[in-house]
Structure formats: structure tokens, C-alpha cells
N, C-alpha and C positions, 0 to 999 in steps of 0.2 A: 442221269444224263440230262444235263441243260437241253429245255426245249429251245425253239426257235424264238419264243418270244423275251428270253433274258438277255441280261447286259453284262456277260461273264466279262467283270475286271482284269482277270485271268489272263483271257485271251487279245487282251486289245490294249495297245499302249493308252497312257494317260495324256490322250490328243483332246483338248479342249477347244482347238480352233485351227480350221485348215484353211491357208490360205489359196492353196489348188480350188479347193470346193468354193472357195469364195467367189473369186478369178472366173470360176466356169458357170457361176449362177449371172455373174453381169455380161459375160459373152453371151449365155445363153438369152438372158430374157432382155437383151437390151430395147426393142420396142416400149418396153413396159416404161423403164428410168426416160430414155429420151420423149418420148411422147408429155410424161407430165413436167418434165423442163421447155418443152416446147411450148403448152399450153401456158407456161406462166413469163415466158419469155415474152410470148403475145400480149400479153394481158398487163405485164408489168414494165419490160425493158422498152420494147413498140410502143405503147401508153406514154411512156414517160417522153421518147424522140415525139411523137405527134402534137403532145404540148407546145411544143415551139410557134406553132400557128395560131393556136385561140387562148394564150395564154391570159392578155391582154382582156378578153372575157371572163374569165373567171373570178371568184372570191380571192381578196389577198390568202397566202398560203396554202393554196389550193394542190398547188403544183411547188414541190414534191409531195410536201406534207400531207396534205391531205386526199391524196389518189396514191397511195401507199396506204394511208391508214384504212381506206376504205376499200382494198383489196382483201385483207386481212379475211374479212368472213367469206369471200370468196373460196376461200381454201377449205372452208366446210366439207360443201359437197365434194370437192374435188377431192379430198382426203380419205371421205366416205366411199367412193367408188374405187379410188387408185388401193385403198387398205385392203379391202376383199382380195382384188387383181393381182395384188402384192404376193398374200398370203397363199395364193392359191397356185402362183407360179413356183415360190421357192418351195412349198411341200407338199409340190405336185405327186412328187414320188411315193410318198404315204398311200395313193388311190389306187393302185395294180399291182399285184401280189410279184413279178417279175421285177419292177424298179424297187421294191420297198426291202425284198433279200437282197436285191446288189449291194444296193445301200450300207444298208445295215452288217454288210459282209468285211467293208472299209474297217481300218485296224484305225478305227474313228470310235472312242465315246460315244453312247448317245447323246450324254449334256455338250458336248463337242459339234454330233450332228445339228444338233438345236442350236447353239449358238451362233454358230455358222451360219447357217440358213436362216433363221431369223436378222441377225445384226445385216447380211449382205441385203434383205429385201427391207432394213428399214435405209441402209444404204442410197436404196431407188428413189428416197424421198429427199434424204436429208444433202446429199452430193448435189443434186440438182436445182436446190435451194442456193446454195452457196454458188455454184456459179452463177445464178439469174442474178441474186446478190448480187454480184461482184458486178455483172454486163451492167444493172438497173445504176449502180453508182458511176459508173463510167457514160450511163447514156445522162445522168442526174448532170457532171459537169459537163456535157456537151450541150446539153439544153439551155442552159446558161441561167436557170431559173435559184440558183443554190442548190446544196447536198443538207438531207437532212439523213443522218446516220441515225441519228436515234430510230426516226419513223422506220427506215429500213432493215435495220437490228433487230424491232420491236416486229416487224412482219414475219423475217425469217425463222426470230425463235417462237411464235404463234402458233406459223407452218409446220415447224418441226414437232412442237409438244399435239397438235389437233393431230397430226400424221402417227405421232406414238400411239395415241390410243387407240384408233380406229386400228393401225395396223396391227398391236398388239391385241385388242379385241376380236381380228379376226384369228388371227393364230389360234387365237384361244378356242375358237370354235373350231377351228380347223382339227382338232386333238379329238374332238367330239365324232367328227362321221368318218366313211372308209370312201366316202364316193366324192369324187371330184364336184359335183352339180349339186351337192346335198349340201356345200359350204357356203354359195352364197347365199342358200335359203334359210339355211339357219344364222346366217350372218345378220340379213336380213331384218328375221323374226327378231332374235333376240336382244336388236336394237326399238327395237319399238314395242317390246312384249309387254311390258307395264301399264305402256299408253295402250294397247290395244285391250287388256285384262280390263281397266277402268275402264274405257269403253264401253266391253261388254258388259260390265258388271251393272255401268249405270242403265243399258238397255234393258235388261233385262230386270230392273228395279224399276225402270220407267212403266215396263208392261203389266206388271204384276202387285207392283204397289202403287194403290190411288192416290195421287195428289206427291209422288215422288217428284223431287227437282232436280231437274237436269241441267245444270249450269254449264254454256262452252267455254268458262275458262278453268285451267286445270289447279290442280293442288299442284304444292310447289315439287314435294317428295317425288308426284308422276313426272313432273318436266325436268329433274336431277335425273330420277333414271330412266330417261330417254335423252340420253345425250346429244342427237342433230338439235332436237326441238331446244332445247337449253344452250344450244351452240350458240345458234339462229340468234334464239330470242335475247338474249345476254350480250352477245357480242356486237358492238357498235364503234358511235363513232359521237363524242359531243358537237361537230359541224362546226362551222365558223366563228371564229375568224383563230379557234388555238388548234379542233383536228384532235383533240385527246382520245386514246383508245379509250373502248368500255368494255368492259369483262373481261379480265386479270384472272378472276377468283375461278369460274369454270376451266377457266386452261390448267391452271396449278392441281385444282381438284381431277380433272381424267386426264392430267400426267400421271398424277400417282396412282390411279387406279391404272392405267395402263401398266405400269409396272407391276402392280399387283397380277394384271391379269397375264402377263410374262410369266412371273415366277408358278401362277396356275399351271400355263400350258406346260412348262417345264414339267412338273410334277405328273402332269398325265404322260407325257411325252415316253416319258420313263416307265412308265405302268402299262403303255399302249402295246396292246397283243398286234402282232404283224398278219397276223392270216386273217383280221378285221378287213384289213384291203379289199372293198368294192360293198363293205357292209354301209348303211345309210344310216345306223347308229352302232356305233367301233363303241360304248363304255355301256357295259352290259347293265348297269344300275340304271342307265338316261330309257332303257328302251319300254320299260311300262310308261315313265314321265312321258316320252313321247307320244306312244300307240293313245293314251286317253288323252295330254294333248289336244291331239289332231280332232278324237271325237266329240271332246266339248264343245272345241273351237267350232267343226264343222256345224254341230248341232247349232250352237246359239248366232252364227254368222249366216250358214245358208239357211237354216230354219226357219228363220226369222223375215229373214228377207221373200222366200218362197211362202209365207203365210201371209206376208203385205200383198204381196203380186197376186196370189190368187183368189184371197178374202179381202180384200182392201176394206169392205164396211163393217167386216166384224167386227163386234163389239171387243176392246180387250178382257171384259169378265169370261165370256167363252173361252174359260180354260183348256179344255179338250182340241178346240180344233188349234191349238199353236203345240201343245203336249205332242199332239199326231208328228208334224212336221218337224218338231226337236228329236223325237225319238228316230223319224225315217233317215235326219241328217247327221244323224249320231252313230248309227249303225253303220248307215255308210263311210261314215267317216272311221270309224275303228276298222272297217274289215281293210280299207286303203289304205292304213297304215301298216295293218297285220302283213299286207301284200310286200310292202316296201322293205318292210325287217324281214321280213322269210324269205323275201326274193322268189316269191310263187304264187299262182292264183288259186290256189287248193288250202284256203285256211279255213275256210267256215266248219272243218270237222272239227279242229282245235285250237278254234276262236267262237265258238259262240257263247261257251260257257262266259267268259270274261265279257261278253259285250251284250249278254241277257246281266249281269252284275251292273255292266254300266250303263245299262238303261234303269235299272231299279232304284238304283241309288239317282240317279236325274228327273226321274219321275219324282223320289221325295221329295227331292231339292226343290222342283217346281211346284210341288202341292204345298212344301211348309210356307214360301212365299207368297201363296193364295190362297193359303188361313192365313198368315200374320200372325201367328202365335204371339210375338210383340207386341201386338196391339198399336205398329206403327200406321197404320190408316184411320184408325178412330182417336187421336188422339188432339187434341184440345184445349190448349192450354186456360186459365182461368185469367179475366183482364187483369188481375191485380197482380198479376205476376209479371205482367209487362211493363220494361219503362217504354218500350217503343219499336216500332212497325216499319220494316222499310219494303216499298212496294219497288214491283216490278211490271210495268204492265201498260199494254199499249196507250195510245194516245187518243182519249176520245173526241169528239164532235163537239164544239167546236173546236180549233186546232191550235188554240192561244195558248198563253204562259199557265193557263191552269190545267190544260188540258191531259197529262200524265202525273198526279200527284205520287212525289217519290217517299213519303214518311209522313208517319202517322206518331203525333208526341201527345196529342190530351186527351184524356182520359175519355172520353163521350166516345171519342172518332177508334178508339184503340175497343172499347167496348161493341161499337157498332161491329168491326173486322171479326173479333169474334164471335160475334152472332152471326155474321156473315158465312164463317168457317165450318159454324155449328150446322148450321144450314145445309151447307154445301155435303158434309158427311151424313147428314138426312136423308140426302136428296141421290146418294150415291150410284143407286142401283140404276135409275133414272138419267144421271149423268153419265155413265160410264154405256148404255146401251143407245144412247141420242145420236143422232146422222148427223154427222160433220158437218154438211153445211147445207142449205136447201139447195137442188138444181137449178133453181130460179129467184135468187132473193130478191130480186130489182124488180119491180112494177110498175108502171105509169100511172100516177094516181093525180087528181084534181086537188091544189093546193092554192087559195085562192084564186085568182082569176088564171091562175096557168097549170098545165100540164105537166108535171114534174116527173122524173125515176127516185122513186123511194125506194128504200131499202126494207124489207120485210121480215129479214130473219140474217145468222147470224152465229159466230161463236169469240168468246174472247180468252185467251191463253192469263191466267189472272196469279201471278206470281209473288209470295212475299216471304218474310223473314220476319220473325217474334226474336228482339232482344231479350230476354229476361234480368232482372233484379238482380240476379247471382252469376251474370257473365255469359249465362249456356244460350246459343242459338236453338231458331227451330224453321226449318224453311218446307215450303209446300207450294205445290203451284195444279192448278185446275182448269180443266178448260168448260168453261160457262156458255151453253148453249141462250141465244137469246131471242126471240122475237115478240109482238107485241102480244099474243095472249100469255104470254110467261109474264110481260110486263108488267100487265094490269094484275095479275097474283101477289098480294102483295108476301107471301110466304114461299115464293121460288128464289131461288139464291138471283138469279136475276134481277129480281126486285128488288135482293137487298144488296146486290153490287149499285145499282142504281142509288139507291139511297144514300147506301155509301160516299159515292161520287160529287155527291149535290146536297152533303150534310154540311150545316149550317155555318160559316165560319170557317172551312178547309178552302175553299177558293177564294176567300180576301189573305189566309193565309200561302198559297201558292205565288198569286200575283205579287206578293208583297216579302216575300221571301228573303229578297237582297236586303231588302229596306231597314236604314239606320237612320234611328232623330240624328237630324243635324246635314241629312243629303238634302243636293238642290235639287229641284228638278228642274231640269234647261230648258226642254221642249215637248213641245205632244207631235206628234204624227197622225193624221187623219186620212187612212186607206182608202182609193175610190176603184170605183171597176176599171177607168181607163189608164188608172196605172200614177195617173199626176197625182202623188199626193200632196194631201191641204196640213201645213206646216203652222202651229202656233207657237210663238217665242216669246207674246208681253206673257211678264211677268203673271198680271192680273187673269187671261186668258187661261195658262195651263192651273194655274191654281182652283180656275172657276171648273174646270174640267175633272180636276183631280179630285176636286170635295165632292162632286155629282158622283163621280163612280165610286167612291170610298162610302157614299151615302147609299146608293142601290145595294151596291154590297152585304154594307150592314142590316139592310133590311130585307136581302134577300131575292133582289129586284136585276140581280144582274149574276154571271158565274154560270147560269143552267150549263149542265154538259149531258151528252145522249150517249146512248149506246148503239144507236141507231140510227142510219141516214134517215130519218121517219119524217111523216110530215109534222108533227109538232117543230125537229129542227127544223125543216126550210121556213115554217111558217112564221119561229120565234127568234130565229137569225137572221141577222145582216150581213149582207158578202163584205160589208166595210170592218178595221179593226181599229183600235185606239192604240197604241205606243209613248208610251211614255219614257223620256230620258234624264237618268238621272246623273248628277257628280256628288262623289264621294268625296271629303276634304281628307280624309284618312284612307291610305290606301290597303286595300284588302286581299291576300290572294286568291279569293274566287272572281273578284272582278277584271275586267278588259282593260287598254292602256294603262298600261301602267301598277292598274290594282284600282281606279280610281271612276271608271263608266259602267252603267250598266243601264238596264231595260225592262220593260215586262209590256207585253202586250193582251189585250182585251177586244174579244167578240161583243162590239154594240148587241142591244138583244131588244125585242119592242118591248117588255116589261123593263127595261130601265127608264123609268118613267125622270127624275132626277139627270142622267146624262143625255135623252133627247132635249128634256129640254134645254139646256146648257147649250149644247149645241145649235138649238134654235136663236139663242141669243147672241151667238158668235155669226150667223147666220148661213151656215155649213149641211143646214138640212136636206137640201136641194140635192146634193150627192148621194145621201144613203138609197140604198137597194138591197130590198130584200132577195135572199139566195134563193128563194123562187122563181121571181124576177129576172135574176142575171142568168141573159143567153145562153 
């Protein structure tokens, strides 16, 4: 005897598509189609009549062309919300055991019911399109601005392919639960489930592995599969004065995955047991995925966050007290899932087996990442393995062009980092239990003849990347506690970021960066506290300027950078800067107009003994002030 949940051929004509059921899904849910024709009537055909008044302000081609093309990602989000809406209206009936046997009782196919109810709810998108279409070009020649078909054409098929997939990706999940409110959560989730795994994966690598990098831009494979963020980001506009679309290639790509995930839901569709109806997971294989799931996630998202909030200064080596809070929000998170699939709050008699298993198995997960068994925290590369170093890392004291060096090429400064590195993994257990930042780093301290707030202590986020020889990266980043008796040590990683900083030859190399034989320099710029700067343009004047500080430089007399507001800077800076401008005869694309200006500027320092004087010559002394000095 066929159960209820077959598709006896037998008994049911070979009805692939009913027009009745079509007919009664757009009577029925007609709020749903009119509403997002409305909203784009607003947005596009409105839009387009309003032009008529500020046209005359806008970029040529602005109107049609380019407020059409620029509606386009608009439909993102709109897509995103109206696809769930969609999906949740035409099989609605899947969610209660009374509509799902009527249904199914129709002398209807299932690939019939599916077709139908699918094609009518992408319907709600794609009809509403074409009329706004049609209004937007009839308000195009009323406005009298021209008709651009293309841009129009290029919007509607946009909307329609961004509207397949989300709607067809909802369906898809729609096939997955029995409960009407379980679809947009899984709708949801499984839009952003990748970005959210990598998230976690990197938090959880950031806690437990010392000197892990947590970079916010993503890999490209996360932003592919989280299709909003790859909408967003991908989809534009080149702007003025031609308005060309940008990203062709993401539309093409989740059209066909939308159809791919079409003929998915199809296939479950067919396979879908009817007395699932008000289940929270309808495909008996998804319901362990789910239940741990829910526990992982729970564990390493509330866990995590409930051991910030209530230990905020623990150290992250204190393994234990974050172990505590992943297992409390792990447990809880399996029994609230157990609750959701059983539909009852009586599971801990046959659920704790499975949720002592997956606490065991997350306890080792979190112990092997706190051995390292890899040996990825003591790792080290040797300098000769490096062609080169790109830094990451804030902007020191003084605040000039040398002030953040982003790449390390010669051999000395590449050897220095990793001594610096060695250090740093030395020094680990010390670093890793160090107080984030002191309650009071700022002091009033006597700095020649004035009262100053110095800075005492301190941390810096110190981030970099090893090239290697043979192509492979290697990225680390640490956070370096600093104040003056770590300073004066000259064997604290402190010391040797410092040294680092202020190694010989890296700050004539910073300021000098752009610099090509054969650029001019046009002008110097001479910074004062009241804001008027002192401008030199003879020829003889910036060159007398330029050989002084290229002279300090060399000798080590200018460049100092701190780690620290401390009184060595107030006492060895001047609140003035140098600027210097050059022209390039050869245009370059890292530089300004054109490819062909650029700059660098320089903190006066009292040991530039070569550009005081210079400056005495010019007779510009009278301005300088020391950062002690100024008010």
C-alpha cells in the first residue's frame, strides 16, 4: 500500500503545470508582486519624472543613463528580502499537515506542483519588472532628457537574474524545514554561512594562536560564497561621463547557480515526506548537521563574547577559563536545538550522550590549538630566506612621511625584523599575560622649561608579511606592550621594535620613496604653529634645504621616530614640518596629476644640526617651536 508520502504516477494525470494554481497564487498573494512593483516604480519611473527640475545640475548623461545604471544594485537587497517573502508565500502549504494533504490530494504531479508554484512566485518579480520597464520608458520620453534602452534593458535583465537566485535559493531551503518561521532563518544563515565559518574560524585562531593575522579583507572564495557581499561589492557603476555597468560576471555566475539550486529543490521536493509538516528540520540526514550546528556556533559566538564581557583582562594563554564558557555555551546550544527537532523540552534523558561526545571532541579541538602541535607559533623564518618584508603597523611619533614604514628590501633591516620576531616569541609568555594598556599612561612631566602630558606606557598592534625566495608567504602580527623601562632593555622586543624603527638608512629610504634622478623639486613648505606657512621657490633656496636634510639623514641627525609621546619627543621635536615638492618629467601611476607630482614631508628635529642651519641662512628660525613649547 503507497504511503502518504509517494508520488503514485498511477494515480494522477501527467499535469506538469496548472494554470488554476497559477491564477490562485497571484490572487492570493497579490500584496507581495504589487508592493515590489511599487517600490521600484518609486525609485525608478518617479526618479526619472523628478529629473525634469535639476537636470540642468547634473553630470552630462546622468539622466537616463546613469540613474538607471545606478539603480541596478539597488535591487540587491530588495531581491534578498522580496526572495525569502516569495518563497515562503507560494509553499506556504508545505508548513501544516491539513494544507500540505489537500495539496498533494490535486490529480497534480509533484514536479507539476513545484513548477507551478515556483515559476508563479518568480512571476511576482519578473511581471513587475516589465511593467516599471515599460512606465520608466514612457516617463524617459516625457522627460525629455532622451531614452536610453540599453541602460534600461541592462537594469530589468540585472533584476530578473539577482531575483532568480535569491528566489531560487530560497526555495531551495524551503525544501529543507517543515516550519513556516524556520525558513527565513535558515534562508538567512545559509547566505552568509561561509562568511560567518571564516569569521569564526579566524577568532578562534586569533585566541589560541600567538601572533595569528587577522586581516578584514576577505579571501576571494568567502566573498563568491556569500553572494549579498559579492553583489554589493562587484556591482557598480564606471561614473562619468559613459555610466558603464560593473559586474556582468557575478550575475551570469548566481544565474546558473540559481538554477542549479532549482533543479536541487526539485529533487528534494520529490523525496519530501508530507508528515514533516511543522518539523524544523523535514531531511532527516540535515538534523545531526543541524543539532551540532547550532552547538558549535553557539559555543564559539556566545562563549566567546560571555568570556570578553566577564574576564575582559584575562590573559588569552588562560586556557581554562574560555574552555569553561565554550563548553557552557555549547551544551546549551545542543540541548536548544534537541528541543527544536523533538518539539519538546524533555531531551536531556536522550541527549546527553551526544552532547557529553560533543563537548569532548571541542575540548580536543581546543586543546590541539593550544599545543600547536604545528609548531605554528614558534616559527621563524631564517633572513636568508627572505627577499622581503611588508609591514603593517601604526604610525609613529613623529607623524611625517617616514612615520609608518611599509616594506623592508635590504638585507640589515630584513635581518633586524627577524631578530625582532625571535624576540618577540621569547618573550611570549610575558606578552601574552601583559595588561593592555596602563589606567593612566599620560603624566605631567617637566620638559624644559614647560609642563607637558607625556605619555608613559602603551601597546602597539605590530603586523607583518615574510616574502620568501620561493613565492610562499608567511604573516604574523603581535601586539607589543611598551613603556620606558621596557625601553631602556635593550633585549625586550620593545627595544628591538624601536631599533627597528630608527635603523640606519630606512627613514632616508621612506622619505625618498617616490624619488626618481631626473625629478624637480619646485618648492619646500615651511609649517608654523599659526598656520601661515613660509613657502620657498628660488631655485638656490630649496636645493640649500634639500642637501641639509639629505645630509642629517645620512648621518643620522634627522628621521628619529618614538614609540612613545615621551619627553625625549617633546624635547627632540618641532611642532614645524619640511615639505617638499616635486615634478616628475615622466609620468608614474603612483603619483598625483596626472602621474607626474608628488611630496614627502619631514619633522625638523634639534639634532638636525645641517637643516637648522640652512634654515638659519634663509632666516626662517624665528618660527620654529618646539612641541613642548606649543600651547
Amino acid at each position: 500500500m503507497p504511503s502518504v508520502t509517494s508520488c503514485s504516477k498511477e494515480r494522477r494525470p501527467c499535469a506538469w503545470f496548472n494554470i488554476t494554481l497559477f491564477r490562485k497564487n497571484w490572487s492570493r498573494f497579490w500584496p507581495l508582486w504589487s508592493l515590489y512593483g511599487v517600490i521600484w516604480f518609486l525609485i525608478l519611473t518617479v526618479g526619472i519624472l523628478n529629473s525634469r527640475g535639476i537636470y540642468d545640475t547634473m553630470p552630462d548623461n546622468y539622466y537616463p543613463t546613469g540613474y538607471v545604471v545606478y539603480a541596478i544594485p539597488m535591487g540587491i537587497l530588495l531581491s534578498l528580502g522580496f526572495g525569502v517573502l516569495c518563497a515562503m508565500a507560494v509553499f506556504s502549504y508545505l508548513y501544516s499537515s491539513r494544507p500540505v494533504g489537500l495539496m498533494h490530494a490535486l490529480p497534480i504531479r509533484r514536479e507539476g506542483l513545484f513548477l507551478t508554484n515556483y515559476l508563479s512566485g518568480l512571476s511576482f518579480f519578473v511581471l513587475p519588472i516589465l511593467v516599471v520597464a515599460l512606465l520608466t520608458l514612457g516617463a524617459e520620453f516625457y522627460a525629455g532628457h532622451g531614452v536610453d534602452l540599453t541602460s534600461l534593458f541592462l537594469w530589468g535583465w540585472c533584476q530578473c537574474m539577482v531575483s532568480l537566485f535569491f528566489y531560487s535559493f530560497a526555495v531551495f531551503c524551503a525544501m529543507f524545514t517543515g516550519h513556516i518561521l524556520a525558513l527565513p532563518a535558515f534562508y538567512g544563515i545559509l547566505n552568509g554561512l561561509v562568511f560567518g565559518l571564516d569569521a569564526l574560524f579566524r577568532e578562534l585562531a586569533r585566541i589560541f594562536l600567538f601572533g595569528f593575522y587577522t586581516s578584514y579583507q576577505l579571501n576571494p572564495w568567502v566573498e563568491w560564497l556569500t553572494p549579498t557581499l559579492c553583489y554589493i561589492d562587484r556591482m557598480g557603476s564606471t561614473g562619468s561621463p559613459n555610466y558603464h555597468f560593473t559586474g556582468l560576471l557575478p550575475v551570469f555566475v548566481y544565474m546558473l547557480a540559481g538554477l542549479v539550486f532549482t533543479g536541487l529543490a526539485l529533487l528534494l521536493y520529490r523525496r519530501r515526506h508530507l508528515e514533516t509538516a511543522g518539523d524544523v528540520v523535514a531531511v532527516s540526514w540535515l538534523r545531526p548537521i543541524f543539532k551540532y550546528g547550532v552547538a558549535f556556533c553557539s559555543a564559539v559566538v556566545i562563549g566567546t563574547f560571555l568570556w570578553s564581557v566577564f574576564l575582559p583582562q584575562v590573559s588569552h594563554s588562560i586556557l581554562w577559563s574560555l574552555l569553561f564558557f565554550l563548553l557552557l555555551t555549547g551544551a546549551l546550544g545542543y540541548f536548544i536545538a534537541e528541543m527544536l527537532l523533538c518539539k519538546s523540552f524533555r531531551v536531556f534523558r536522550q541527549g546527553w550522550k551526544g552532547c557529553l561526545c560533543f563537548l569532548i571532541l571541542l575540548t580536543l579541538g581546543v586543546s590541539t590549538l593550544e599545543v600547536d602541535p604545528i609548531g605554528f607559533e614558534v616559527r621563524v623564518p631564517q633572513a636568508q630566506q627572505v627577499v622581503e618584508v611588508r609591514l603593517d603597523t601604526p604610525s609613529f611619533a613623529p607623524y611625517d612621511g617616514a612615520s609608518s614604514p611599509s616594506v623592508l628590501r635590504r638585507e640589515e633591516d630584513i635581518a633586524r625584523l627577524v631578530e625582532l620576531h625571535q624576540t618577540i616569541i621569547d618573550h611570549q609568555s610575558q606578552l601574552e599575560s601583559a595588561e593592555r594598556v596602563s589606567s593612566h599612561p599620560y603624566v605631567s612631566q617637566q620638559v624644559g622649561d614647560y609642563m607637558v602630558d607625556v605619555e608613559t606606557s602603551g601597546s602597539f598592534y605590530f603586523s607583518f608579511t615574510y616574502l620568501f625566495r620561493d613565492g610562499g608567504t608567511m604573516r604574523r602580527s603581535y601586539r607589543i606592550p611598551v613603556d620606558e623601562e621596557l625601553l631602556a632593555d635593550p633585549t625586550s622586543p620593545a627595544a628591538k621594535l624601536d631599533a627597528l624603527i630608527n635603523a640606519p638608512g630606512l627613514a632616508q629610504q621612506e622619505y625618498l620613496s617616490l624619488y626618481r634622478s631626473g625629478d624637480v623639486l619646485t618648492s619646500v613648505n615651511l609649517s608654523t604653529y599659526t598656520g601661515a606657512d613660509q613657502i620657498f621657490s628660488s631655485g638656490a633656496d630649496t636645493q640649500l634645504l634639500l642637501d641639509a636634510v639629505l645630509t642629517d639623514l645620512e648621518e643620522g641627525n634627522l628621521g628619529r621616530h618614538y614609540l612613545l609621546e615621551n619627553q625625549d619627543r617633546y624635547a627632540n621635536c618641532y611642532y614645524n614640518d619640511l615639505t617638499f615638492h616635486f615634478y616628475s618629467p615622466e609620468a608614474r601611476s603612483e603619483l598625483v596629476e596626472d602621474g607626474h607630482i608628488y611630496q614627502f614631508t619631514i619633522t625638523i628635529q634639534t639634532t638636525a644640526t645641517h637643516t637648522l642651519e640652512a634654515l638659519r641662512e634663509l632666516g626662517a628660525e624665528d618660527v620654529l617651536i618646539l612641541r613642548s613649547a606649543a600651547p
